[in-house]
C-alpha positions in Angstrom: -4.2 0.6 -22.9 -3.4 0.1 -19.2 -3.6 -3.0 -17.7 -3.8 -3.6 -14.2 -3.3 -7.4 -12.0 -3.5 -8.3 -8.2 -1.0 -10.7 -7.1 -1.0 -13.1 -4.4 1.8 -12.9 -2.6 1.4 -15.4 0.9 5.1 -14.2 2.4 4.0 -10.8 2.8 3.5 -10.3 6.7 4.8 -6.4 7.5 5.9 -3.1 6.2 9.2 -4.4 5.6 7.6 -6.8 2.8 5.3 -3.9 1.5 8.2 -1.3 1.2 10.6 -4.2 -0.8 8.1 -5.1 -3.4 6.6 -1.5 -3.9 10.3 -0.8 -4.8 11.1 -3.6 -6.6 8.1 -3.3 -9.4 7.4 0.4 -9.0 10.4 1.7 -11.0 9.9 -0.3 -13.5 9.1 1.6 -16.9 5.7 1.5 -17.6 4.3 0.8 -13.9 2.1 3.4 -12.9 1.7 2.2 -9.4 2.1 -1.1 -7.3 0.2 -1.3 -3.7 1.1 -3.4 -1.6 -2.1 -5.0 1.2 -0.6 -6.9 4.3 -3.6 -8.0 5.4 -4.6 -9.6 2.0 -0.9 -10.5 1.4 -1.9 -9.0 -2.0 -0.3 -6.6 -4.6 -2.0 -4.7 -7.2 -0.2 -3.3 -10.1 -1.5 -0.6 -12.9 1.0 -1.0 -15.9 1.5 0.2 -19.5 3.7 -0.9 -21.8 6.4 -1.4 -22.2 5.9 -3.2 -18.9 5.0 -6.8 -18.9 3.2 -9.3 -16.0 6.2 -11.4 -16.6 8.2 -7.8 -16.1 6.8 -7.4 -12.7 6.3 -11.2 -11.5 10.6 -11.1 -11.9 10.7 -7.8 -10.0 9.0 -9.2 -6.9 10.8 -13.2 -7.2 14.2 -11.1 -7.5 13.0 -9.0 -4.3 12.6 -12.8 -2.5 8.8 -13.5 -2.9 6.9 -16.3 -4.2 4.1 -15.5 -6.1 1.1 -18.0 -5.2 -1.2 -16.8 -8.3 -3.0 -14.2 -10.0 -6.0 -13.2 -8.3 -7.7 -11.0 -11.4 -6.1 -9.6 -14.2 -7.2 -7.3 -17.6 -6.9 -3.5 -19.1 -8.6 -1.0 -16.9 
C-alpha cells in the first residue's frame, strides 16, 4: 500500500534547497516521488516499501536539513 507524508522542512528558502532534497530522498527504493514547496518550506513524499519515514527523514538530515515535524501522514 502506498503511503505518502508532508514534511516540514523551515531551512528551505530556494531552488537550491528544493533540488538537494528532491535528490536526496527521490532515489531511494521505493519513493515514488518527493516535491519539494518553497513557499511552504514543505516536502511531500509518496513511498512504498521497502522505503521507510525514517528512510526518507535520514535522506533529507544527511542532505543538511532539519526536519521541524510531520505535517500529515497515512496510505494514499
Amino acid at each position: 500500500m502506498s503511503q505518502s507524508v508532508v514534511l516540514s522542512v523551515p531551512e528551505i528558502t530556494c531552488d537550491t534547497c528544493k533540488n538537494t532534497i528532491e535528490g536526496a530522498v527521490g532515489p531511494l527504493e521505493g519513493v515514488a516521488s518527493a516535491v519539494v514547496d518553497i513557499a511552504s518550506r514543505t516536502v511531500v513524499v509518496r513511498f512504498d516499501a521497502p522505503a521507510t519515514q525514517a528512510d526518507i527523514d535520514a535522506a533529507i538530515e544527511g542532505a543538511g536539513y532539519d526536519i521541524a515535524g510531520t505535517v500529515t501522514c497515512g496510505a494514499s
